[in-house]
Each structure stands twice: as C-alpha cells, then as structure tokens.
N, C-alpha and C positions, 0 to 999 in steps of 0.2 A: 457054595463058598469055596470048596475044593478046588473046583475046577474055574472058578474065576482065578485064585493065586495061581492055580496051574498055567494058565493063559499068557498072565503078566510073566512069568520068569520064562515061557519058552516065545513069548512075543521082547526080551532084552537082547538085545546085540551080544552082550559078552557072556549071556548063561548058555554053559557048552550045553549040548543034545545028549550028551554021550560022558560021562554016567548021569542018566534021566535024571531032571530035577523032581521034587517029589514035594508030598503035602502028610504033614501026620498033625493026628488029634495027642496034642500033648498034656491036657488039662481040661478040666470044668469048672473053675471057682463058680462058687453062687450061681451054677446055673448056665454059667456063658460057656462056651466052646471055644477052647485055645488052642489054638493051631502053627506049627509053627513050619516053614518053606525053607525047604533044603534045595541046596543046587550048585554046581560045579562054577570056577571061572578060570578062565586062563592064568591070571595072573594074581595071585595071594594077594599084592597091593589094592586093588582094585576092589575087592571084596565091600569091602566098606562104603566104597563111595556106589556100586551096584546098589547096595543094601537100600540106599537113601534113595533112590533111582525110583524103588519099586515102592505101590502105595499102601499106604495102612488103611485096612478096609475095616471099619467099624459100623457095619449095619444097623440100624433099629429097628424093633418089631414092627412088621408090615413093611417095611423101604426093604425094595430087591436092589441090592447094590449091580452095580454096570463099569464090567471093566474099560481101565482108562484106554484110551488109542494110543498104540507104541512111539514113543520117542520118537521123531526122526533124527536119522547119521549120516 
C-alpha cells in the first residue's frame, strides 16, 4: 500500500522530487491501517487541488488495489 501512494505522488506533475515525498503509518482504528502522504509543491495554492488529484485508496480483504495511470499534461 506504501508504495502504491508512493507511486501516485511521484507519478503527479507538481509533487516536487526534492524533499522526497513520503508515506507514514499514522494510526489503526479497529484494525485498519492509516496512512497518511506527505509531499512537497511548488506552489502553497495548489496544494489543495493536487490533494484532490490524487486517489483515496480503500482496499477490501482480498482486492490488491492497482494504482491509477498518471494524469496526462
């Protein structure tokens, strides 16, 4: 799951390389694993509408989630 978010933020156009975006375990309610993706943008405005850009991945037992093909710009 990591490395799928990890995918999605450095396959975005405006998530800079540099300082790395990153992936942390921030929780476990009941069980589930919450995770939440950090990562850089050029532009503070922007932030928000990147945010929305990128997908909310909620897996079910047994389904392997498949990350999405990047935007095209």
């Amino acid at each position: 799951m990591r490395d799928l978010l990890l995918g999605c933020l450095r396959a975005h156009a405006e998530v800079l390389s540099e300082p790395a975006p990153g992936v942390y375990l921030t929780g476990a309610p009941e069980g589930a694993l919450e995770l939440t993706a950090v990562s850089a943008v050029a532009w503070a405005r922007h932030a928000f509408k990147i945010k929305s850009e990128l997908p909310v991945v909620r897996p079910r037992r047994g389904h392997r989630p498949v990350a999405p093909a990047p935007a095209s710009r």
